[in-house]
mmCIF file of the N, C-alpha and C atoms, coordinates in Angstrom:
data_MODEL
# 
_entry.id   MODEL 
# 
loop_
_atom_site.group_PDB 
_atom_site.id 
_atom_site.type_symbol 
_atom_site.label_atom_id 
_atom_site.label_alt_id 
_atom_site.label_comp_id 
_atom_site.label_asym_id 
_atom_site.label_entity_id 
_atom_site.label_seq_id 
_atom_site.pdbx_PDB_ins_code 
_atom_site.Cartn_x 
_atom_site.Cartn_y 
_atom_site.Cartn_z 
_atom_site.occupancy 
_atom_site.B_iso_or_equiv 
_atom_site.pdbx_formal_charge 
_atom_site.auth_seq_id 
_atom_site.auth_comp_id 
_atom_site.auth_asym_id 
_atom_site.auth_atom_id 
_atom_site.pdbx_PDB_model_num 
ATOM 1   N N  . UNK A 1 1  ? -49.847 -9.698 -79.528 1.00 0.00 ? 1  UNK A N  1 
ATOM 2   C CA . UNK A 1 1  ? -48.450 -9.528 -79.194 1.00 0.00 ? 1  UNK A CA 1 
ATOM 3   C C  . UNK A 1 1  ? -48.011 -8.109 -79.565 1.00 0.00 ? 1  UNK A C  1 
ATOM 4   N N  . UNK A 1 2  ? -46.977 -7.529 -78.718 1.00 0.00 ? 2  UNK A N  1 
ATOM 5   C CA . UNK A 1 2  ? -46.835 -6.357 -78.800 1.00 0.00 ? 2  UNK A CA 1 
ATOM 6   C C  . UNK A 1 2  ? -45.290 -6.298 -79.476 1.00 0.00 ? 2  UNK A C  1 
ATOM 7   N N  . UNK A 1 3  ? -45.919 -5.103 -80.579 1.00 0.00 ? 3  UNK A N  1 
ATOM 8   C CA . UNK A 1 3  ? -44.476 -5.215 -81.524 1.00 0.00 ? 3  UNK A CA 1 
ATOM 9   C C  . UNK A 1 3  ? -43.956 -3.789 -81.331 1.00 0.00 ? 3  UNK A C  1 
ATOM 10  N N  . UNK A 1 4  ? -42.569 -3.395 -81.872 1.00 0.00 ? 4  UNK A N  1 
ATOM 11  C CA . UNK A 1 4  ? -42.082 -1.634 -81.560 1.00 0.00 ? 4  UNK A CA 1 
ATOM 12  C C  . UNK A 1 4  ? -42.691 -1.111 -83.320 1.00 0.00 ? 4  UNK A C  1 
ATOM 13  N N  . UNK A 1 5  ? -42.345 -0.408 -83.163 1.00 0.00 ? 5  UNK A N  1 
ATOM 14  C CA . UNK A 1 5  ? -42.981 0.693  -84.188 1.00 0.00 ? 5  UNK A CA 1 
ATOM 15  C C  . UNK A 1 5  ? -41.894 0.249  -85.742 1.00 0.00 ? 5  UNK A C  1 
ATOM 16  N N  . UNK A 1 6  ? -40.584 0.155  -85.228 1.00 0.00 ? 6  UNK A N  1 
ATOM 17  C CA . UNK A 1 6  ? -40.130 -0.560 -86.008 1.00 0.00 ? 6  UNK A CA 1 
ATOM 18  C C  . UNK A 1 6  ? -39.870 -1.906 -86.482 1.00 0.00 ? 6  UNK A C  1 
ATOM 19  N N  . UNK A 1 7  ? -40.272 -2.646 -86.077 1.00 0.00 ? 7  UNK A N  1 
ATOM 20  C CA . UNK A 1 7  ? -40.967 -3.776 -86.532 1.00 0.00 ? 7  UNK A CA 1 
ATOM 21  C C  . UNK A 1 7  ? -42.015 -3.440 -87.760 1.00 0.00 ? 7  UNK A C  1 
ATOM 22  N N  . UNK A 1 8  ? -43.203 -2.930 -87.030 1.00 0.00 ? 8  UNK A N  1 
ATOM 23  C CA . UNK A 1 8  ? -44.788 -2.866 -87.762 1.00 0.00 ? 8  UNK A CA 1 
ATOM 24  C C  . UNK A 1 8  ? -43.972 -2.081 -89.105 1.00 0.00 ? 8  UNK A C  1 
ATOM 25  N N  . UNK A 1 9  ? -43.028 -1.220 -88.995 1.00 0.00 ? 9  UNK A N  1 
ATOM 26  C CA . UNK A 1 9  ? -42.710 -0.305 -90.442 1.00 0.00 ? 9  UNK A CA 1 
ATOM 27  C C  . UNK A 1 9  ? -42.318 -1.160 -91.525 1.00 0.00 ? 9  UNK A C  1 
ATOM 28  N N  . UNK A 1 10 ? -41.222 -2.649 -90.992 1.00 0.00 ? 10 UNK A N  1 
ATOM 29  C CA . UNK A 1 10 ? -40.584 -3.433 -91.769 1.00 0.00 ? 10 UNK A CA 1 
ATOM 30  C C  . UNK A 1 10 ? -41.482 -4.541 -92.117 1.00 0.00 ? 10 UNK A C  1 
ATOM 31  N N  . UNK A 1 11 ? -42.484 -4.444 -91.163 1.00 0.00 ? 11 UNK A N  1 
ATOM 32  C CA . UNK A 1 11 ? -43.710 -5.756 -91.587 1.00 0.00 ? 11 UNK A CA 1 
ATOM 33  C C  . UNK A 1 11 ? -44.198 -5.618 -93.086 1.00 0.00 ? 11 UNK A C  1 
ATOM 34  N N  . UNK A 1 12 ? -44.668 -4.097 -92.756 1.00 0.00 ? 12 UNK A N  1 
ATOM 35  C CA . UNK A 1 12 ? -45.547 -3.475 -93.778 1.00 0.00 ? 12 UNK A CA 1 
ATOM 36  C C  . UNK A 1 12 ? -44.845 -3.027 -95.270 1.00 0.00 ? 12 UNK A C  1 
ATOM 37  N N  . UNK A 1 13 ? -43.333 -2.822 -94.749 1.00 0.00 ? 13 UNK A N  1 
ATOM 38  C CA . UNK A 1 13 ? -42.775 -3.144 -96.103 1.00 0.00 ? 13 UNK A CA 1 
ATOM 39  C C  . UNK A 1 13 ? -42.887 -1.208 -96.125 1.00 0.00 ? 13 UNK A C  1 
ATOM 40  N N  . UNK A 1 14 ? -42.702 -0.594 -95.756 1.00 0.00 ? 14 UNK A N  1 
ATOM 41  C CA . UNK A 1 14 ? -42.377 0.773  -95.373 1.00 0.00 ? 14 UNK A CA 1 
ATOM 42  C C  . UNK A 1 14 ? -41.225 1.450  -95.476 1.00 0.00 ? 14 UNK A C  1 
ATOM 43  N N  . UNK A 1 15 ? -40.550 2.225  -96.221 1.00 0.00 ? 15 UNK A N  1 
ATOM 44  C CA . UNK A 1 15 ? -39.367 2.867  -95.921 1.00 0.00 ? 15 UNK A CA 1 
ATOM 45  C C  . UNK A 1 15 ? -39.517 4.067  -95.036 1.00 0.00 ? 15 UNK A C  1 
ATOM 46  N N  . UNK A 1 16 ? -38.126 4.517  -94.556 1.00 0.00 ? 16 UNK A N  1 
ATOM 47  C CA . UNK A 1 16 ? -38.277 5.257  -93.122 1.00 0.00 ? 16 UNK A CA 1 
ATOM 48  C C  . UNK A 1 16 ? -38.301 6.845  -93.435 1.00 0.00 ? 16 UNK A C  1 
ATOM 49  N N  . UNK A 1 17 ? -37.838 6.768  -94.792 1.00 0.00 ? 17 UNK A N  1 
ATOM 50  C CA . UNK A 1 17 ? -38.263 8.551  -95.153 1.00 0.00 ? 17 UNK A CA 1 
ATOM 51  C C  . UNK A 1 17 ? -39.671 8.572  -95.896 1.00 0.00 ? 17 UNK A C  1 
ATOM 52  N N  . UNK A 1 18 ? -40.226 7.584  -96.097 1.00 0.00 ? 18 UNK A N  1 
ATOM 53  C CA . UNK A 1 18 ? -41.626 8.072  -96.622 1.00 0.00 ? 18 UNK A CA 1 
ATOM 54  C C  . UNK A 1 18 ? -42.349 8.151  -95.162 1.00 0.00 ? 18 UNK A C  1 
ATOM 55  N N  . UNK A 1 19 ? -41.916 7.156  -94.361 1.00 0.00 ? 19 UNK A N  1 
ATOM 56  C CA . UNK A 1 19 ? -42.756 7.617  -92.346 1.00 0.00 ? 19 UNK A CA 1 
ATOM 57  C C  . UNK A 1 19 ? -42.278 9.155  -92.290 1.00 0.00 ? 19 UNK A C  1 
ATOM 58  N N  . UNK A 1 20 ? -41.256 9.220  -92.082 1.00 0.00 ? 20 UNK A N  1 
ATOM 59  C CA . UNK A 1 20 ? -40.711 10.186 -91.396 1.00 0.00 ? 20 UNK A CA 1 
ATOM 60  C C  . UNK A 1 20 ? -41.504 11.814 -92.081 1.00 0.00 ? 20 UNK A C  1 
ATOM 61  N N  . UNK A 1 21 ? -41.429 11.637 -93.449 1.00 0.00 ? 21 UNK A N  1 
ATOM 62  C CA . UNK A 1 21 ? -42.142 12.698 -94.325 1.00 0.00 ? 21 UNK A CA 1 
ATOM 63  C C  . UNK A 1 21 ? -43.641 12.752 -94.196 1.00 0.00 ? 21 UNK A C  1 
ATOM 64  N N  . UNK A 1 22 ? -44.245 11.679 -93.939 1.00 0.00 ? 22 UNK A N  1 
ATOM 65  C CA . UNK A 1 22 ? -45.696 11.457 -93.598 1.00 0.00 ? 22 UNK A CA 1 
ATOM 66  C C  . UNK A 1 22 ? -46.550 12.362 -92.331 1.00 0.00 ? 22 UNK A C  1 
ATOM 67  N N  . UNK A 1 23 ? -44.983 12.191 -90.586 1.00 0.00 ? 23 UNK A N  1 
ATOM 68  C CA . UNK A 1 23 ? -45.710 12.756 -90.208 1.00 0.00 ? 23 UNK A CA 1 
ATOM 69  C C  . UNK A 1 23 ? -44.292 13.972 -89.797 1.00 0.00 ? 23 UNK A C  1 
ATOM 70  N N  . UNK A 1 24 ? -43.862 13.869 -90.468 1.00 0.00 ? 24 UNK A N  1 
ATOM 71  C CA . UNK A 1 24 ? -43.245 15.355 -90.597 1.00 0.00 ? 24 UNK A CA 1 
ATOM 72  C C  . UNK A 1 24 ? -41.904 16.189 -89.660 1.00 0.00 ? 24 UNK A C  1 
ATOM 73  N N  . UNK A 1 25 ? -41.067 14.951 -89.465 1.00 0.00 ? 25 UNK A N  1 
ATOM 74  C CA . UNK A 1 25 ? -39.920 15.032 -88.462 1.00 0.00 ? 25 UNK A CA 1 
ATOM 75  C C  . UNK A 1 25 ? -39.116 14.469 -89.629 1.00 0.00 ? 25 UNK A C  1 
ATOM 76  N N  . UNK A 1 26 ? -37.502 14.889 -89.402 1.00 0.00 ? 26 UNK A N  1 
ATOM 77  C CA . UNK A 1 26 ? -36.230 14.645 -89.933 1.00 0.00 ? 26 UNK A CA 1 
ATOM 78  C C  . UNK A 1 26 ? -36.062 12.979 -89.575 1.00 0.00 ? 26 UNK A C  1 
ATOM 79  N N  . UNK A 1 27 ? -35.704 12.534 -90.975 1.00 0.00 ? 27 UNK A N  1 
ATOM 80  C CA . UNK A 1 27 ? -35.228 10.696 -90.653 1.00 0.00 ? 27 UNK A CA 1 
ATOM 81  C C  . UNK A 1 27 ? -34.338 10.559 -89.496 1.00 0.00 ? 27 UNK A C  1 
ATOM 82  N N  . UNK A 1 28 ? -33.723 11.452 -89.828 1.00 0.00 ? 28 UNK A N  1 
ATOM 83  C CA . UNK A 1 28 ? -32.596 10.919 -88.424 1.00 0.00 ? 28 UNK A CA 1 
ATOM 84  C C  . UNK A 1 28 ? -33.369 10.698 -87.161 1.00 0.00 ? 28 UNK A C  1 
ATOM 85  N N  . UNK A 1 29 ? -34.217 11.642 -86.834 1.00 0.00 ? 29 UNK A N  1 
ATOM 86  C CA . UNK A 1 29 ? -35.111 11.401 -85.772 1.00 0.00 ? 29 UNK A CA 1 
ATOM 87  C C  . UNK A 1 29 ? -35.737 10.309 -85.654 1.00 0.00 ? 29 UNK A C  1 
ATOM 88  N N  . UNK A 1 30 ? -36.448 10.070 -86.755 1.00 0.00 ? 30 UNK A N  1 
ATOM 89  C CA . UNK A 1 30 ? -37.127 8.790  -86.652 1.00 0.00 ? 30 UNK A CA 1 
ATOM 90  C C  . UNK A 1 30 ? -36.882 7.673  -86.261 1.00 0.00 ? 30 UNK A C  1 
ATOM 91  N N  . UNK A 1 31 ? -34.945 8.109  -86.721 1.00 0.00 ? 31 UNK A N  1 
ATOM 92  C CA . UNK A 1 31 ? -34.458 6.818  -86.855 1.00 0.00 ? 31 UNK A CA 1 
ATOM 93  C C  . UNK A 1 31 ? -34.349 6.662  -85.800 1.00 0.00 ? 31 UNK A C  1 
ATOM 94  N N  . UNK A 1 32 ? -33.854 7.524  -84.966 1.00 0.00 ? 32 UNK A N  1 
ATOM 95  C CA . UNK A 1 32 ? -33.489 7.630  -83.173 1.00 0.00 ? 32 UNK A CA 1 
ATOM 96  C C  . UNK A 1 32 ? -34.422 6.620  -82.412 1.00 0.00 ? 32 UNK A C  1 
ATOM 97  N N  . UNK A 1 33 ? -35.996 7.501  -82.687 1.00 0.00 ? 33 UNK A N  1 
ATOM 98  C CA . UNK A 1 33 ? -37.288 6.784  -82.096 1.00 0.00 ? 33 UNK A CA 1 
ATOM 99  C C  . UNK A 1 33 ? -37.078 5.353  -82.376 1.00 0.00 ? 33 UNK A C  1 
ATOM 100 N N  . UNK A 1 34 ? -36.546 4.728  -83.817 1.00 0.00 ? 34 UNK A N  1 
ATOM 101 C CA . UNK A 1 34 ? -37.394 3.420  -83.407 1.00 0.00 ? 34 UNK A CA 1 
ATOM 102 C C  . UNK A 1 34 ? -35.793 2.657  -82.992 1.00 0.00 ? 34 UNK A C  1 
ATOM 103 N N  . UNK A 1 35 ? -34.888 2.933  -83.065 1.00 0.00 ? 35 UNK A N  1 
ATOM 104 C CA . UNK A 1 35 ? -33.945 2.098  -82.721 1.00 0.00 ? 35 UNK A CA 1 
ATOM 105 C C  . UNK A 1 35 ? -33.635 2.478  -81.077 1.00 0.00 ? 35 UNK A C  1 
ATOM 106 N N  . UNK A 1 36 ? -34.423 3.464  -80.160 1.00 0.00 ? 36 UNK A N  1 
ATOM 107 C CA . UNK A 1 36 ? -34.223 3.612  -78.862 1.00 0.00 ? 36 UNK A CA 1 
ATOM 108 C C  . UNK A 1 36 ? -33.188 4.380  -78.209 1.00 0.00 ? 36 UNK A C  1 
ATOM 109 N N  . UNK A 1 37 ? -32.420 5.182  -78.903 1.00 0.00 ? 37 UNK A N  1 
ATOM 110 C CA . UNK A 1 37 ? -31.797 5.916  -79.400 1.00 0.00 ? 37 UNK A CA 1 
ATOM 111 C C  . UNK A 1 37 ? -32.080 7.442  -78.450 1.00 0.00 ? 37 UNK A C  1 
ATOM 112 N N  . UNK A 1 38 ? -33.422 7.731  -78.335 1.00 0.00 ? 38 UNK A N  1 
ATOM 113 C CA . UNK A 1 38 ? -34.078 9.038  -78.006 1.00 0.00 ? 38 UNK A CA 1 
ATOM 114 C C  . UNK A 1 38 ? -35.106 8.362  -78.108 1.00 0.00 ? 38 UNK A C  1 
ATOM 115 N N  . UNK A 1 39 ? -35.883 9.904  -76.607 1.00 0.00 ? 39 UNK A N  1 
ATOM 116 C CA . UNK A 1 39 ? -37.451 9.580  -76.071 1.00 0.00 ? 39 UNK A CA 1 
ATOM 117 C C  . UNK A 1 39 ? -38.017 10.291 -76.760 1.00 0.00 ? 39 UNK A C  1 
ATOM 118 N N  . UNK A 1 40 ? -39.350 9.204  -77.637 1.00 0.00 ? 40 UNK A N  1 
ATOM 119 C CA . UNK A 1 40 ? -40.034 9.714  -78.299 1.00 0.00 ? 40 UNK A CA 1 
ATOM 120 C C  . UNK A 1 40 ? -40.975 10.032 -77.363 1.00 0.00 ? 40 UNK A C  1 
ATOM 121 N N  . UNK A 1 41 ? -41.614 11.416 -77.977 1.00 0.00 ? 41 UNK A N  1 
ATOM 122 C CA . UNK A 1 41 ? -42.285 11.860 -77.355 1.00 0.00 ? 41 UNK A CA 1 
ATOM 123 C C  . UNK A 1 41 ? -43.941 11.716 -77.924 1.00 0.00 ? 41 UNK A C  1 
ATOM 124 N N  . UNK A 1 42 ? -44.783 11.658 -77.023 1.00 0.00 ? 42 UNK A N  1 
ATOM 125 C CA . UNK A 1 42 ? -46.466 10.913 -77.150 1.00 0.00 ? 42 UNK A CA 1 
ATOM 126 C C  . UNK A 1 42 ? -46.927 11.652 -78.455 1.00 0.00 ? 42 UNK A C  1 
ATOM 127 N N  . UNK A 1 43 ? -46.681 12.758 -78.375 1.00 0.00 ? 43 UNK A N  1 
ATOM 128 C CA . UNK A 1 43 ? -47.474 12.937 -79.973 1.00 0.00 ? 43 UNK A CA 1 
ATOM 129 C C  . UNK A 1 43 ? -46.684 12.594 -81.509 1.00 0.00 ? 43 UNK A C  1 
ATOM 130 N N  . UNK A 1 44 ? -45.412 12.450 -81.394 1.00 0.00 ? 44 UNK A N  1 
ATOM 131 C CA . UNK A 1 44 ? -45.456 11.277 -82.235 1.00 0.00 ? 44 UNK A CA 1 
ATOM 132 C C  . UNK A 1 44 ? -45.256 9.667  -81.964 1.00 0.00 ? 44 UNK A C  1 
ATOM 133 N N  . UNK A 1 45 ? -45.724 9.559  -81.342 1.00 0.00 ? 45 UNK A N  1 
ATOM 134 C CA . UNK A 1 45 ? -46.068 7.659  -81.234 1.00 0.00 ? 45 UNK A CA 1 
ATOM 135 C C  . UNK A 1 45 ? -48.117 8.110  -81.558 1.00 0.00 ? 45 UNK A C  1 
ATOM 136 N N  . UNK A 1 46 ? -48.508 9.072  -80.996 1.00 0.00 ? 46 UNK A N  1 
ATOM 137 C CA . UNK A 1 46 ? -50.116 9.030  -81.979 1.00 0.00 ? 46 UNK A CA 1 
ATOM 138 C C  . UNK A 1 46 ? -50.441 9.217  -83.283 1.00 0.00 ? 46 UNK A C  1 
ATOM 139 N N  . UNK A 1 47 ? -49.329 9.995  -83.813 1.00 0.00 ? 47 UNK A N  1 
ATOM 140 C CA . UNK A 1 47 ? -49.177 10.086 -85.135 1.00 0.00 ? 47 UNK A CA 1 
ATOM 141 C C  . UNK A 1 47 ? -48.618 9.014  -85.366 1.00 0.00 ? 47 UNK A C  1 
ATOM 142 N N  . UNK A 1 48 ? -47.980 8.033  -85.618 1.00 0.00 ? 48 UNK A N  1 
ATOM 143 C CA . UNK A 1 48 ? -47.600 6.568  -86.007 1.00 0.00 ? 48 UNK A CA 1 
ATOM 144 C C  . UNK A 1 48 ? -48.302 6.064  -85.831 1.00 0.00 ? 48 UNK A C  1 
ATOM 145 N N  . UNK A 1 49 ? -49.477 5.448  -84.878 1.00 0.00 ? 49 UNK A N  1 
ATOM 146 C CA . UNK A 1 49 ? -50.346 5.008  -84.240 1.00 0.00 ? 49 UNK A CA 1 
ATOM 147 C C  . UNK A 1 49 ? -51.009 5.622  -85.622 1.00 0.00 ? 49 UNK A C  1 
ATOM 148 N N  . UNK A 1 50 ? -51.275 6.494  -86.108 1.00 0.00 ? 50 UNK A N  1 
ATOM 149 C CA . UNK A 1 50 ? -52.650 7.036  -86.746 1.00 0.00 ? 50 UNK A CA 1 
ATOM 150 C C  . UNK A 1 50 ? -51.901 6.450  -88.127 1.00 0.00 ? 50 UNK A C  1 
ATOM 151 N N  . UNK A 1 51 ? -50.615 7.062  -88.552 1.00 0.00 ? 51 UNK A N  1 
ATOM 152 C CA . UNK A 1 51 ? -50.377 6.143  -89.797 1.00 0.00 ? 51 UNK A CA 1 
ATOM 153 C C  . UNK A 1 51 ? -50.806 4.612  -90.006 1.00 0.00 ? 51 UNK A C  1 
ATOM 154 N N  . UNK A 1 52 ? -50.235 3.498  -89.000 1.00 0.00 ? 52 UNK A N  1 
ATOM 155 C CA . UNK A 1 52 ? -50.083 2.611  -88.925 1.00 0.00 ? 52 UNK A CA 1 
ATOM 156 C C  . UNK A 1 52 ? -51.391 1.851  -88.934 1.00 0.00 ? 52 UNK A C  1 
ATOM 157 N N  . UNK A 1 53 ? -52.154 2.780  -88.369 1.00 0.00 ? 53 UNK A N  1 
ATOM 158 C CA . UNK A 1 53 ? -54.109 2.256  -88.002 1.00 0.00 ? 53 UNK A CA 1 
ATOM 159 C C  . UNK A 1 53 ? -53.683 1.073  -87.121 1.00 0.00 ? 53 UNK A C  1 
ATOM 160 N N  . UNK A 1 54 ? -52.734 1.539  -85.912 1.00 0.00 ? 54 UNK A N  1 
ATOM 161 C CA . UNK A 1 54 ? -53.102 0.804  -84.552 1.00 0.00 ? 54 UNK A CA 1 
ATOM 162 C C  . UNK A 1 54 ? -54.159 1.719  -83.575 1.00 0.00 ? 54 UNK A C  1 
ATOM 163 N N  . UNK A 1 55 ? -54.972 0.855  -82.889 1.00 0.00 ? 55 UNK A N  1 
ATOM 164 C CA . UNK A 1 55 ? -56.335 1.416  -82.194 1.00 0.00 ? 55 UNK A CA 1 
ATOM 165 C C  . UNK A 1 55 ? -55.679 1.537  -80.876 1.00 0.00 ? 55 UNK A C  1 
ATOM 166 N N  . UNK A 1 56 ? -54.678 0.980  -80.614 1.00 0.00 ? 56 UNK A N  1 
ATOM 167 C CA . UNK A 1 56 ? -54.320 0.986  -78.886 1.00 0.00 ? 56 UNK A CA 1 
ATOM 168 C C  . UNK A 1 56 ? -52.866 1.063  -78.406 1.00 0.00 ? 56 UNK A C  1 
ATOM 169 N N  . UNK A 1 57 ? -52.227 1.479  -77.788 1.00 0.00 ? 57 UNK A N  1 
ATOM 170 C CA . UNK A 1 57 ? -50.803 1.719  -77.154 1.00 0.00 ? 57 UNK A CA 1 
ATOM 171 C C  . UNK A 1 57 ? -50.736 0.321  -76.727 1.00 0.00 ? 57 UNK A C  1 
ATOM 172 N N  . UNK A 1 58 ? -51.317 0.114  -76.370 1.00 0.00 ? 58 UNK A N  1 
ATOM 173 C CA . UNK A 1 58 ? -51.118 -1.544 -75.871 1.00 0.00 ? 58 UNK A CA 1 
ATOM 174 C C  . UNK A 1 58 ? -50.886 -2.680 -76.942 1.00 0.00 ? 58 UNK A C  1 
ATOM 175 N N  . UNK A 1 59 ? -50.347 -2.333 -78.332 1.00 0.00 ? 59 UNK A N  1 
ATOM 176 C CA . UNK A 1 59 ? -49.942 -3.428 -79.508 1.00 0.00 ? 59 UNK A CA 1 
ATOM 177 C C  . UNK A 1 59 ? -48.549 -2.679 -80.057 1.00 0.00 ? 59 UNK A C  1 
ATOM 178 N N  . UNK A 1 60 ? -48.505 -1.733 -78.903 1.00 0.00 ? 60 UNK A N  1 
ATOM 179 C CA . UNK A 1 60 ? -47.138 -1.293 -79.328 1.00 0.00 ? 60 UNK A CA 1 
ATOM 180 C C  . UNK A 1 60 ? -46.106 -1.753 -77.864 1.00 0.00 ? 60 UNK A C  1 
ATOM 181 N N  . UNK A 1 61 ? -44.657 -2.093 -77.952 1.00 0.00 ? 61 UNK A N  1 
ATOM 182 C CA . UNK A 1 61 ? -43.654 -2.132 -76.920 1.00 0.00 ? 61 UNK A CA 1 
ATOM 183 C C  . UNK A 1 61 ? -42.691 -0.830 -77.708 1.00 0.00 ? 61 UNK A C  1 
ATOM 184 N N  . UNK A 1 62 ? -42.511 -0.452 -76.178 1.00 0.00 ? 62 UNK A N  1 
ATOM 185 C CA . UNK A 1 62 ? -41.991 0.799  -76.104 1.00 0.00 ? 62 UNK A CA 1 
ATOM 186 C C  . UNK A 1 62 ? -40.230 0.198  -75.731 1.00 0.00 ? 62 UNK A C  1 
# 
């Protein structure tokens, strides 16, 4: 089943400025990305993807 990025952050028990500092964009941004807010753009959904250790775009909904 395919979850959004914010989901998997709150699964994992994640706060959004230790993501956001991880791969190196302003929270506010982040925050944008996962609440739909603003188009994230592909290289950071691979960098989340690489935090998160998802293997495929396809376990993420956009």
């Amino acid at each position: 089943m395919a979850c959004t990025f914010l989901e998997i952050r709150i699964s994992k028990g994640i706060e959004l400025e230790f993501i956001a500092k991880r791969i190196g964009i302003a929270v506010d941004k982040l925050d944008g990305y996962e609440q739909n807010t603003k188009t994230m753009p592909c290289s950071i959904a691979v960098k989340l993807c690489k935090v998160y250790k998802i293997a495929s775009f396809d376990q993420i909904k956009f």
